[in-house]
C-alpha positions in Angstrom: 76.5 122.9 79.7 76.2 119.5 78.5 77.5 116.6 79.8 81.2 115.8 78.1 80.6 113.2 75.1 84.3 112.7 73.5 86.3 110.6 76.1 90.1 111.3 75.5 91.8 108.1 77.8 95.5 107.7 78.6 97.7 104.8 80.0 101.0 106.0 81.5 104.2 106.0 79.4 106.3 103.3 80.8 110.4 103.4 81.2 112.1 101.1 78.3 114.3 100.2 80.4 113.7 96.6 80.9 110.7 94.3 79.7 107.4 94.5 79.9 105.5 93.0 83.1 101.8 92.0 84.3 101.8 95.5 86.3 102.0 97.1 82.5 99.4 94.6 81.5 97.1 95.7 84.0 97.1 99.6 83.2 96.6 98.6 79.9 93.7 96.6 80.3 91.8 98.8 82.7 92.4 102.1 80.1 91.0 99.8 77.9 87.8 98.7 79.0 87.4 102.0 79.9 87.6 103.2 76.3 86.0 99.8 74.5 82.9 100.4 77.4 82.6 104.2 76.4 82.5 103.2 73.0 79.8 100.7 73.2 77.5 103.5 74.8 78.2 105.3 71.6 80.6 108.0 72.8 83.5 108.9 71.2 87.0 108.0 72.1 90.3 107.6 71.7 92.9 105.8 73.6 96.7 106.6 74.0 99.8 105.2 75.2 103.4 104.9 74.6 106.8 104.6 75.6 108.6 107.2 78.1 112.2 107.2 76.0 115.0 109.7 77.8 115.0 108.7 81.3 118.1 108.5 82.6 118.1 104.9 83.6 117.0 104.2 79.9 120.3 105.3 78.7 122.0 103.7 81.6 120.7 100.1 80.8 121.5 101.0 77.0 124.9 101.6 77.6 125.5 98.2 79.4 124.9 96.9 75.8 126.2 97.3 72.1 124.0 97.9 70.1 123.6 101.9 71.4 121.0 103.9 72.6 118.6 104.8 70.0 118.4 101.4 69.3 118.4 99.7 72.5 115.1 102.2 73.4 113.7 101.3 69.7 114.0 97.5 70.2 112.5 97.8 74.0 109.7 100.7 73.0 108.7 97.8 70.1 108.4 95.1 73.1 105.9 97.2 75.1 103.8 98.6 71.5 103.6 94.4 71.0 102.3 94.0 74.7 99.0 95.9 73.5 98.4 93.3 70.6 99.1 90.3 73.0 96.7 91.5 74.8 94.1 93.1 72.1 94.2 96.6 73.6 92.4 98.9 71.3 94.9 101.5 71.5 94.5 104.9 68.5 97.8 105.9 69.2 100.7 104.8 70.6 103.9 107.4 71.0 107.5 106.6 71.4 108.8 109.5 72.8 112.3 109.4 71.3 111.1 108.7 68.0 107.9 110.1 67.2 108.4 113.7 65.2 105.5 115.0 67.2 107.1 115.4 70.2 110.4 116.9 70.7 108.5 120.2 69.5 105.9 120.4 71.8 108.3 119.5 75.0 110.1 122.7 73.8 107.0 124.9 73.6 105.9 124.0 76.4 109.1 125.1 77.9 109.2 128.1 76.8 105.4 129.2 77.3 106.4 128.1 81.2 109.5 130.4 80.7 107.0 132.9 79.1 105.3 132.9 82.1 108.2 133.2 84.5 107.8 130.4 86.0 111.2 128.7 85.0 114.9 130.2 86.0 118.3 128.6 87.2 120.3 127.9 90.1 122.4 125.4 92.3 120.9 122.3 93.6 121.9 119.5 96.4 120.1 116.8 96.5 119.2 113.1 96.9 118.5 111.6 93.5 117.0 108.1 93.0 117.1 106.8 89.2 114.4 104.4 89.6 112.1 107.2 90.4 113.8 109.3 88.2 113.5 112.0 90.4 115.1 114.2 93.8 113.8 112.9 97.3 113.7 113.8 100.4 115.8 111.9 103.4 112.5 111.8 105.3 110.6 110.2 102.5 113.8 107.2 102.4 113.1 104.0 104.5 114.7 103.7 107.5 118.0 101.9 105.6 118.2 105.0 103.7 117.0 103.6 100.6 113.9 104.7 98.4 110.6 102.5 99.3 109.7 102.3 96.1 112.8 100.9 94.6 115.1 99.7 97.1 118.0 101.5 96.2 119.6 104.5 97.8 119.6 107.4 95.9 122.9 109.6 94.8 123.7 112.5 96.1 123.7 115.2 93.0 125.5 118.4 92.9 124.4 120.8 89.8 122.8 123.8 88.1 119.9 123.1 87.1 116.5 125.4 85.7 113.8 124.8 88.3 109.8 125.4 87.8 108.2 127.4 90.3 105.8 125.0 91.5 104.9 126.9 94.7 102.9 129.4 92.6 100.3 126.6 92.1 100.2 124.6 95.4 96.7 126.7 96.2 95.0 126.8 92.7 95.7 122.9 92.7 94.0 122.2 96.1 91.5 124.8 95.1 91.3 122.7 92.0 91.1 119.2 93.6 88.5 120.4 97.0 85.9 121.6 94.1 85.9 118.4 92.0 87.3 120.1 89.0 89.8 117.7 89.3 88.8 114.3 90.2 91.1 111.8 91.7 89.9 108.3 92.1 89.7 106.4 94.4 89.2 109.2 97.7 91.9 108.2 99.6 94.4 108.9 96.8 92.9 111.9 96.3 93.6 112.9 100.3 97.2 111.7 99.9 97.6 114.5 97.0 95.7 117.2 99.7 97.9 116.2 102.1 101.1 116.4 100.1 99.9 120.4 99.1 98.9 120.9 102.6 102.8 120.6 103.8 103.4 123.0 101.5 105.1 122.5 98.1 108.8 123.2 96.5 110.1 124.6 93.2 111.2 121.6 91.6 114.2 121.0 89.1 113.2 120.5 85.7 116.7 119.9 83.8 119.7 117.8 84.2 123.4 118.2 83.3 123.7 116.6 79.5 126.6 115.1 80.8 125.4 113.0 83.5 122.1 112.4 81.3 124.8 111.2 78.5 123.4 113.7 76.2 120.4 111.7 75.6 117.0 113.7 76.0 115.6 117.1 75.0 117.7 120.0 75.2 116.5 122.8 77.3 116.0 125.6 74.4 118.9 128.1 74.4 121.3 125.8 76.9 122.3 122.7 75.1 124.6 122.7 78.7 121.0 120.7 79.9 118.5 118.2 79.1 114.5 118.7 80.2 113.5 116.8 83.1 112.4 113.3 82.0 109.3 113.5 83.4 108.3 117.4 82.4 109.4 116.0 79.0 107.3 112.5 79.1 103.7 114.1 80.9 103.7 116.4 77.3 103.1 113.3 75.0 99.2 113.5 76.9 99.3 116.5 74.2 102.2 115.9 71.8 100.5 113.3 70.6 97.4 115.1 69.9 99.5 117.6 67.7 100.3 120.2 70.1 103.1 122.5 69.4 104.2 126.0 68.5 101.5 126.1 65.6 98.5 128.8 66.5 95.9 126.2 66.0 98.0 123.0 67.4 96.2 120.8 65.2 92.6 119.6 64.7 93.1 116.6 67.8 94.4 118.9 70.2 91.1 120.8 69.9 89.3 118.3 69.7 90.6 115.5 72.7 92.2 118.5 74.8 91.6 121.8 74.3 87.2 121.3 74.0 85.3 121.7 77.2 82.8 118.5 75.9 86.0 116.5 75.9 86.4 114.2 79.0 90.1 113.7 79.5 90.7 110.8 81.9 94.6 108.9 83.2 95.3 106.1 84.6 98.1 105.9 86.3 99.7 103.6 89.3 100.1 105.0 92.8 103.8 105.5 92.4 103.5 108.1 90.1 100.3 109.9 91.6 102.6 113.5 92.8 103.7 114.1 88.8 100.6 113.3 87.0 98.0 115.1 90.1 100.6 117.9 91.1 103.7 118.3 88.6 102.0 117.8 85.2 98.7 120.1 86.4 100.8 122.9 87.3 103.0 123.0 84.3 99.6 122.4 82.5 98.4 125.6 84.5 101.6 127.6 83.7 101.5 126.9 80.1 97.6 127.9 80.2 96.2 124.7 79.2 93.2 122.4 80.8 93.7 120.0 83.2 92.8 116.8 82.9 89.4 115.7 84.7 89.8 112.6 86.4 92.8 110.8 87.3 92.0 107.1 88.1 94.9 105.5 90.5 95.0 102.0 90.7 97.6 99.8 93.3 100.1 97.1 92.5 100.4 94.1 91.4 102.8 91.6 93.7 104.3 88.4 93.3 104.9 86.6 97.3 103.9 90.3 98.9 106.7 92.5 96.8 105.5 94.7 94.3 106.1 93.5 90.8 108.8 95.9 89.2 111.8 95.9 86.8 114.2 97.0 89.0 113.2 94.6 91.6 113.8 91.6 89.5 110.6 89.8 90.1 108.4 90.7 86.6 106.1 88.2 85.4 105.9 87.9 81.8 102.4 89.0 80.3 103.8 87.6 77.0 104.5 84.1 77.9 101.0 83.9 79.9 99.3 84.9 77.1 101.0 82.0 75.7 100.4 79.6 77.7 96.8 80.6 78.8 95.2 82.8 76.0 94.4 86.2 76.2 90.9 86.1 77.7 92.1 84.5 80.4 95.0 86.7 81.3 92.9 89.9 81.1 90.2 88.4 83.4 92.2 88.0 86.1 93.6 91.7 85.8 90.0 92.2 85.7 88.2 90.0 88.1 91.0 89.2 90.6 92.4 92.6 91.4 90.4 95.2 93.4 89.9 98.7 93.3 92.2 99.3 96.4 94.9 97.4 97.8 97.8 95.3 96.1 96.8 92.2 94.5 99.3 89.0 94.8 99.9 86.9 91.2 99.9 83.3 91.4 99.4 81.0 88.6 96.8 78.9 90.5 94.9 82.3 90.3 94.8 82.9 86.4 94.2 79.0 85.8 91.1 78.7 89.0 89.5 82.3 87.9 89.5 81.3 84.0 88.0 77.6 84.5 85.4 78.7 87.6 84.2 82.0 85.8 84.8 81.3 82.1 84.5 77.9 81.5 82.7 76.6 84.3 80.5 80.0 84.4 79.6 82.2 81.4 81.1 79.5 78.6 79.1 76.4 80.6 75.8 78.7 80.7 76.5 79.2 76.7 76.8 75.7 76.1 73.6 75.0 77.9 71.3 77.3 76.4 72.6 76.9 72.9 71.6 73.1 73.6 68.8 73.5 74.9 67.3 76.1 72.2 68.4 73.3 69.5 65.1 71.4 70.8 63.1 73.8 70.1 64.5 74.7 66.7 61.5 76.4 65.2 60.3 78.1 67.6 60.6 82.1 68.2 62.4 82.3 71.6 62.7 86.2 71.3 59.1 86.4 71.0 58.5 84.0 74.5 60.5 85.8 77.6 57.2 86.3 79.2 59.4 85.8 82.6 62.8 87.7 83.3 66.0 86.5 85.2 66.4 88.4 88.3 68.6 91.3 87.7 69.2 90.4 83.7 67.3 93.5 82.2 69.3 96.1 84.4 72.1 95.2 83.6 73.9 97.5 81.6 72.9 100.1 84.3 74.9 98.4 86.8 78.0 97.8 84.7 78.0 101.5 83.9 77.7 102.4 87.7 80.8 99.9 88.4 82.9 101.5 85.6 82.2 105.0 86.3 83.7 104.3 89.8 87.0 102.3 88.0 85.5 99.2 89.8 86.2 96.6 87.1 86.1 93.9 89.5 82.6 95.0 90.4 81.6 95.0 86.8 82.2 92.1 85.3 80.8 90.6 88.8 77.6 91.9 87.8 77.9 89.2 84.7 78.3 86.7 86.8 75.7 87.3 89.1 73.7 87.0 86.0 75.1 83.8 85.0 74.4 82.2 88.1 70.7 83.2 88.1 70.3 82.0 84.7 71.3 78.5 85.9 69.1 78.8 88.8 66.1 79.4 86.5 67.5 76.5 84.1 67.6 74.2 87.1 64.3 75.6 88.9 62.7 75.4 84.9 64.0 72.1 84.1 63.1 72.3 80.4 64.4 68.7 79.1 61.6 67.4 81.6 58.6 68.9 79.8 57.0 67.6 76.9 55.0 70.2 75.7 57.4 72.1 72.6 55.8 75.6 73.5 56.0 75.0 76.9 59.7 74.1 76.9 60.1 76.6 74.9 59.5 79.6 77.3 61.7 77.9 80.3 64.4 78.0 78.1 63.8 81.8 76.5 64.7 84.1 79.9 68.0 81.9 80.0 68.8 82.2 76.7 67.7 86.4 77.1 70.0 86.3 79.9 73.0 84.6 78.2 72.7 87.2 75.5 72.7 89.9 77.5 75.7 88.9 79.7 77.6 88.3 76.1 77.0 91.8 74.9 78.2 93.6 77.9 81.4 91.0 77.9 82.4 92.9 75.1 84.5 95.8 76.8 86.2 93.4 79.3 87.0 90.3 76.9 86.5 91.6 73.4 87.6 87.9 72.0 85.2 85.9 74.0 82.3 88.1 74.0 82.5 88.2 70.0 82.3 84.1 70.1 79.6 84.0 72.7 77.1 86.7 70.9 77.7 84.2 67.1 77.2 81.1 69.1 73.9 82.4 71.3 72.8 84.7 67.5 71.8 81.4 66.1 71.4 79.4 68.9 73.4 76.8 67.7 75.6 74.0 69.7 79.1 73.1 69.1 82.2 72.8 70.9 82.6 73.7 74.4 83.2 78.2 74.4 85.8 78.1 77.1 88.3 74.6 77.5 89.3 74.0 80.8 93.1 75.1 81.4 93.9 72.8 84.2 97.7 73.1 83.6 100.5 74.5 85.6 103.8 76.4 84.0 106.9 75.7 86.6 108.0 79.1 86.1 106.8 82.0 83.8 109.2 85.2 85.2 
């Protein structure tokens, strides 16, 4: 069979609940290059996000204001759609889950091909429930306080009838799944924390909540208005709601296409608090309802601010929107891009966003821009395509290592390829030392591999900073000089949370 062409990518749906933060800005920024890099090797893609409407804690924070709940989760689900143009994220769709005709359908048919397949039915439940998770937990997975690592708060204890989905029917076919690569989880050592979480052996799991307590906001379970569909059974189905699934034969012409079509590479990113739904709870219902999986499942850490991880609920969000303000977009998406690694937490200072923009951007590839550009300007007449008779180390390979760094989710990795480039172009500038020689052809081809190189680094920019790249390929097209491609921020903002 050959190799999968169509690239179907999705950014998780975040909760409405609050505003948008720099851990938001980084999932959308990595989905992104990954779809603007698949397009630029000339596959097709589309890109997909959105807004997860009817959790609980969404109708919670609604209801401490008064302006109601629809609107509330319309005027926050606008904030977060706005966070992709701040930050020029090439998204084809964008769902709000609440809102968006598509969807409330195709939560209910998938419902009821899970019911179909006797895998749903009712009973009592005890448990611990945390909101922030919007989900039951185990005392043994609390911190020793009793409250839920990932949020801090303890959970509530919850008494009800709920439906549950027979999850330990799948526990095997999703290691079975996972061991044989069918499913790829990214990096390996999420990937072992999923085996390891199967190996223990897995639970039914509730998949409804009493109306009342979810204040009647949500989906209502077909044929027991007395319950709401679990948020997140309801939220994973916008992957395919929004690709027209439903209770139509056919579901549509993108379903086929971006889900449904074994040539179709169907790729999330997601953060490693929400690994267990999208890898364990979301495959298996996908397995119930008969439908593919998804093939790779790219986890990436947190983002913290003094250690903590940055979070709504923990009150420490930095504001993507006023950064972009204050330092431009390019430079808030390189540090995403350049400054956080493929595993581990990485810790937001403003120091970091200002230092990485003026050492790599303007200091680096903009300052390596600006020279060449300059330099080609002597030399006006001359072909300088025609006279690379020498090559910068590393320059004409580079599109191969880019691709190798992506294909891994290692985006820090990539765009350090760039610079490595960078730096050897100034090296050969400095070893070259064009403005010293006298003779035009001569000078000529010291400058050509540089200006090669430049070019090259400025085409692959593209899928990391779309903005810049497109300034550095019309400057280096002509060459001509002109103002400086990347100014210096040198500034500090007392306070941007």
């Amino acid at each position: 069979m050959a190799p999968p062409n169509a690239l179907y990518i999705t950014a998780s749906l975040p909760y409405v609940n609050g505003d948008p933060h720099l851990g938001h800005a980084l999932e959308y920024v990595q989905a992104d290059v990954l779809a603007r890099h698949a397009r630029r090797r000339g596959r097709a893609v589309r890109l997909h996000s959105g807004t997860d409407d009817h959790a609980l804690k969404n109708a919670s924070a609604a209801l401490d204001t008064d302006v109601g709940v629809a609107r509330y989760i319309d005027d926050q689900g606008a904030r977060f759609a706005a966070l992709g143009s701040a930050l020029n994220i090439s998204f084809d769709d964008y769902i709000h889950t609440s809102a968006d005709a598509r969807h409330a359908p195709a939560v209910r048919h998938i419902w009821q091909l899970l019911e179909r397949g006797g895998d749903v039915y009712q009973r009592d439940y005890d448990g611990l429930y945390c909101q922030g998770c919007e989900g039951f937990v185990d005392a043994a997975e609390l911190a020793t306080d009793g409250t839920c690592g990932e949020h801090t708060v303890a959970p509530r204890r919850v008494v009800e009838r709920n439906w549950f989905f027979r999850l330990e029917r799948y526990g095997e076919t999703l290691r079975d799944a996972i061991t044989s690569g069918r499913l790829r989880i990214e990096p390996e050592h999420r990937r072992n924390e999923v085996l390891a979480f199967l190996a223990a052996g897995v639970r039914d799991i509730s998949v409804s909540r009493d109306a009342t307590r979810a204040h009647g906001w949500g989906i209502s379970v077909p044929g027991d208005p007395t319950q709401i569909i679990y948020v997140w059974l309801d939220a994973l189905v916008n992957y395919v709601s929004a690709l027209g699934f439903g209770p139509t034969p056919s579901h549509g012409v993108d379903y086929q296409r971006w889900w449904a079509d074994a040539h179709t590479e169907r790729v999330h990113v997601v953060g490693k608090g929400i690994v267990r739904f999208h890898a364990v709870y979301w495959c298996a219902f996908l397995l119930s309802a008969g439908l593919a999986l998804p093939d790779i499942i790219f986890v990436h850490d947190y983002l913290t601010v003094d250690g903590a991880k940055i979070g709504k609920s923990l009150g420490n969000g930095v504001d993507p929107f006023a950064l972009v303000h204050a330092f431009g977009t390019d430079a808030v998406r390189w540090w995403l891009l350049r400054e956080v690694p493929r595993v581990g937490d990485a810790d937001f200072t403003i120091d970091g966003v200002v230092g990485a923009s003026d050492r790599d951007l303007a200091n680096g590839i903009g300052n390596l821009v600006q020279r060449v550009t300059k330099l080609a300007s002597l030399v006006p007449h001359l072909p300088l395509d025609e006279l690379v008779c020498a090559r910068i180390a590393n320059a004409d390979d580079v599109a191969d290592r880019v691709d190798r760094a992506v294909e891994r989710f290692d985006f820090r990795a990539a765009v350090a390829v760039l610079l490595a480039v960078v730096a050897d172009a100034n090296r050969w500038l400095e070893h070259a030392a064009p403005w010293t020689i006298s003779d035009t052809l001569e000078r000529a081809a010291a400058i050509a591999p540089a200006l090669h190189a430049a070019r090259i680094v400025a085409s692959e920019l593209s899928p990391f900073l779309p903005d810049l790249a497109e300034r550095a390929v019309e400057r280096l097209a002509g060459p001509t000089p002109g103002e400086p491609l990347v100014g210096k921020l040198g500034l500090r903002v007392p306070s941007l949370r």
